[in-house]
C-alpha positions in Angstrom: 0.0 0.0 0.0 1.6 3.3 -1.0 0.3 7.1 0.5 1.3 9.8 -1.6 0.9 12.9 0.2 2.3 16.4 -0.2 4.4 19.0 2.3 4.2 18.2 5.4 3.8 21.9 7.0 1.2 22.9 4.5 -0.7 20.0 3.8 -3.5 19.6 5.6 -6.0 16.9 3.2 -2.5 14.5 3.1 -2.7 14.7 7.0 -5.9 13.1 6.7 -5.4 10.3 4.8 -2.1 9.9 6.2 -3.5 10.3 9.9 -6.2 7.7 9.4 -3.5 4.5 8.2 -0.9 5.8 11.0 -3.6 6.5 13.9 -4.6 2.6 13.5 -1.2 1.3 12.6 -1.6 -0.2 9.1 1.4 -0.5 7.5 1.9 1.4 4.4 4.5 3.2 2.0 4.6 7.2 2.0 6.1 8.9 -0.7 6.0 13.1 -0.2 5.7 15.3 -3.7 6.6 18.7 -3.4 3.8 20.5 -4.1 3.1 22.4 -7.3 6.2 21.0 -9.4 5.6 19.1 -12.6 7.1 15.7 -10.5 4.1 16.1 -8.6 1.6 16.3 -11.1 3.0 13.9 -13.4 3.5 11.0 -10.8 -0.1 11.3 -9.2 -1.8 11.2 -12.9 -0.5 7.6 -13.2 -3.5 6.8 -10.9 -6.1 9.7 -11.7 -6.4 13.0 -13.4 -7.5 15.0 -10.3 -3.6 14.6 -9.5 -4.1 15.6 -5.9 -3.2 14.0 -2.5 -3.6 12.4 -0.6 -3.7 9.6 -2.9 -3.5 5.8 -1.9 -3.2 2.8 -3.6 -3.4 -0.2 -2.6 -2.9 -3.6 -4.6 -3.4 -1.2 -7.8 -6.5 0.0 -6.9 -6.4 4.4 -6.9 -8.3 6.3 -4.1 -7.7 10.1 -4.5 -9.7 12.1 -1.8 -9.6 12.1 1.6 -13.0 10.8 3.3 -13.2 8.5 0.3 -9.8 7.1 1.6 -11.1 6.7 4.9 -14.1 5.1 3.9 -11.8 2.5 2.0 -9.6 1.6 5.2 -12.6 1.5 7.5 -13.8 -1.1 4.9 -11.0 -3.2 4.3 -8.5 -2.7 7.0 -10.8 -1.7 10.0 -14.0 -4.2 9.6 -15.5 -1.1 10.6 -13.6 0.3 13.5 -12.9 3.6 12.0 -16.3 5.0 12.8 -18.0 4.8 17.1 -20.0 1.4 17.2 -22.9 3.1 18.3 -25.2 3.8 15.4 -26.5 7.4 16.1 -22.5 8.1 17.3 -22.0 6.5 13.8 -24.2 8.8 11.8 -23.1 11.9 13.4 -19.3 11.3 13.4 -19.6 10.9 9.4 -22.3 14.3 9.3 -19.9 16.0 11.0 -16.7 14.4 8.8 -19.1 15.6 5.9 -19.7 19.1 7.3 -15.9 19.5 8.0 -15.0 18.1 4.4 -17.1 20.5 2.6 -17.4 23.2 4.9 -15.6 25.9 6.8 -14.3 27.6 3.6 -13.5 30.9 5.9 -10.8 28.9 7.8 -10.0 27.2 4.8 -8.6 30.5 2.7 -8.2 32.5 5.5 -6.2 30.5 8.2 -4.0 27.5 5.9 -2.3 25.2 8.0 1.4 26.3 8.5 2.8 24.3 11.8 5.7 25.8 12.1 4.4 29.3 12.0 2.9 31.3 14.4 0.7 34.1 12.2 -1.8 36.7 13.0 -4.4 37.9 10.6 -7.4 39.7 11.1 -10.6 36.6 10.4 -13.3 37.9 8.2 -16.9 37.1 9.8 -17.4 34.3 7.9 -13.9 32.7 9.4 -15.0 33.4 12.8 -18.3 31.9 12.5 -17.0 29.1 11.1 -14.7 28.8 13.9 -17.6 28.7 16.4 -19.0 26.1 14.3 -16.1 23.8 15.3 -15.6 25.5 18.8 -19.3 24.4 19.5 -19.0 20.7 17.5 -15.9 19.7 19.7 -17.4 21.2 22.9 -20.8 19.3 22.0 -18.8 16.2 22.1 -16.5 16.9 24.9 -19.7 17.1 27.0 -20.6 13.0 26.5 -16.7 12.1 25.5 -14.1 13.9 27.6 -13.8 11.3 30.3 -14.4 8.5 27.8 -11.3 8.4 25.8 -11.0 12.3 25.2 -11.8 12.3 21.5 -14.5 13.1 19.6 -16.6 10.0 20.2 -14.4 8.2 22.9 -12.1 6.0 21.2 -9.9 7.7 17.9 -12.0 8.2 15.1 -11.9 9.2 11.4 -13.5 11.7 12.7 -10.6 12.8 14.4 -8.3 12.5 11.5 -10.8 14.9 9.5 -10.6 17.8 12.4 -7.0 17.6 13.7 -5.4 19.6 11.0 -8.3 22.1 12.2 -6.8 22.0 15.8 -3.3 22.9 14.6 -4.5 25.5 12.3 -6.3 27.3 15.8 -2.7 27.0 17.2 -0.4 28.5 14.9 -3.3 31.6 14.1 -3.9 31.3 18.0 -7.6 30.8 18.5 -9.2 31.3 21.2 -11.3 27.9 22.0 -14.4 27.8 24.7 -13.4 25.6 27.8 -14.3 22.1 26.4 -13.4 22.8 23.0 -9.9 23.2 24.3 -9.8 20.2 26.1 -10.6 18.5 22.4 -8.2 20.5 20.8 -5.1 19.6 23.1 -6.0 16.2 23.4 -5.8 15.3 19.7 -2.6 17.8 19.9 -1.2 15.2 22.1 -2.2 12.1 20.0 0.9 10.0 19.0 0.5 10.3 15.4 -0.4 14.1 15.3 2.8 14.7 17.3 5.0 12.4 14.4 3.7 14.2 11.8 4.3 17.6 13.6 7.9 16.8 14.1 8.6 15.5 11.0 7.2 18.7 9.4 10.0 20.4 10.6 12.3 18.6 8.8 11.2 20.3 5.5 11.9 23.6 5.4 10.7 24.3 2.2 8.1 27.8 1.7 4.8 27.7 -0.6 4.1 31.5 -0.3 0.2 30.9 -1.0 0.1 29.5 2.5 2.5 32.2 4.5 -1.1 33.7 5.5 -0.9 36.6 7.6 2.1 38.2 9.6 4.6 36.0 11.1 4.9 36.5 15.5 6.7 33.9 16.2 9.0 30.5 14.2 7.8 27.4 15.9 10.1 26.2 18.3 
């Protein structure tokens, strides 16, 4: 099984995918592209023409988006496992997967994930409601699932991999987070795999300008 996957400072859909395999410890290959280079391009069009990543494949079959990788390692690595047991904990852990995949287009443009940097910039109103969106879905959850496991639904979900790129987007634009959304927030900060992937960030110290947002206060340390 082979992960291709982009920058690891920048890329926050690559996380995802990657986050999902490495938070349930299924082995597989990952190969990094530098984004926006004709290498990049030209090796991920050998499985599909939306060339983007993350992209897995696995015994030659292609799977190029993010909850549509999930979905496929839940199915044939997981026998199910990647989503809560419970069935109306099932349904809302994939609405709000859904919600986070297609939503939140304020933090999105306005707040790109950059883990080494520390930024400030001034949120539009449709950023900072979008951040209270997420403030009130991890503070929702942190109501019935801080003492049981500290994640969204308990145990490590892919719901989990879909909103920790949005936790270390709050820190390096330093959101402010409500009580219980914090607790979320630095409890899949402290997750294993979140932490690997933070370190090895630092490693590449490579710049993709589109995603310097805002003014630098402070290099991560």
């Amino acid at each position: 099984m082979k992960l291709f996957i982009a920058n690891k400072n920048y890329s926050t859909w690559s996380l995802r995918g990657w986050l999902v395999l490495r938070g349930f410890d299924i082995d597989f290959e990952e190969i990094e592209l530098s984004l926006f280079t004709d290498e990049f391009y030209d090796e991920l069009k050998k499985y599909s023409g939306a060339a983007k990543v993350p992209m897995l494949v696995d015994n030659g079959v292609p799977v190029w988006e993010s909850l549509a990788i999930c979905e496929y390692v839940n199915e044939q690595y997981l026998q199910g496992k990647g989503w809560p047991e419970n069935a109306a904990d099932r349904a809302k852990a994939r609405a709000i997967s859904s919600e986070m995949h297609a939503g939140f287009g304020g933090v999105r443009s306005e707040m790109p994930m950059n883990i080494r940097g520390r930024r400030k910039i001034t949120p539009s109103e449709t950023c900072l409601k979008d951040v209270q969106r997420i403030d009130d879905i991890w503070a929702e959850q942190m109501e019935a699932f801080a003492d049981k496991g500290g994640y969204l639904f308990g145990e490590f979900s892919i719901a989990d991999a879909m909103y920790a790129p949005i936790a270390l987007r709050f820190l390096t634009y330093g959101v402010q987070l409500s009580e219980k959304a914090q607790i979320y927030a630095d409890n899949i900060l402290a997750n294993a795999a979140v932490q690997q992937w933070v370190e090895e960030s630092k490693q590449d110290l490579s710049v993709v300008p589109e995603d310097e947002a805002g003014i630098e206060i402070n290099a991560y340390a």
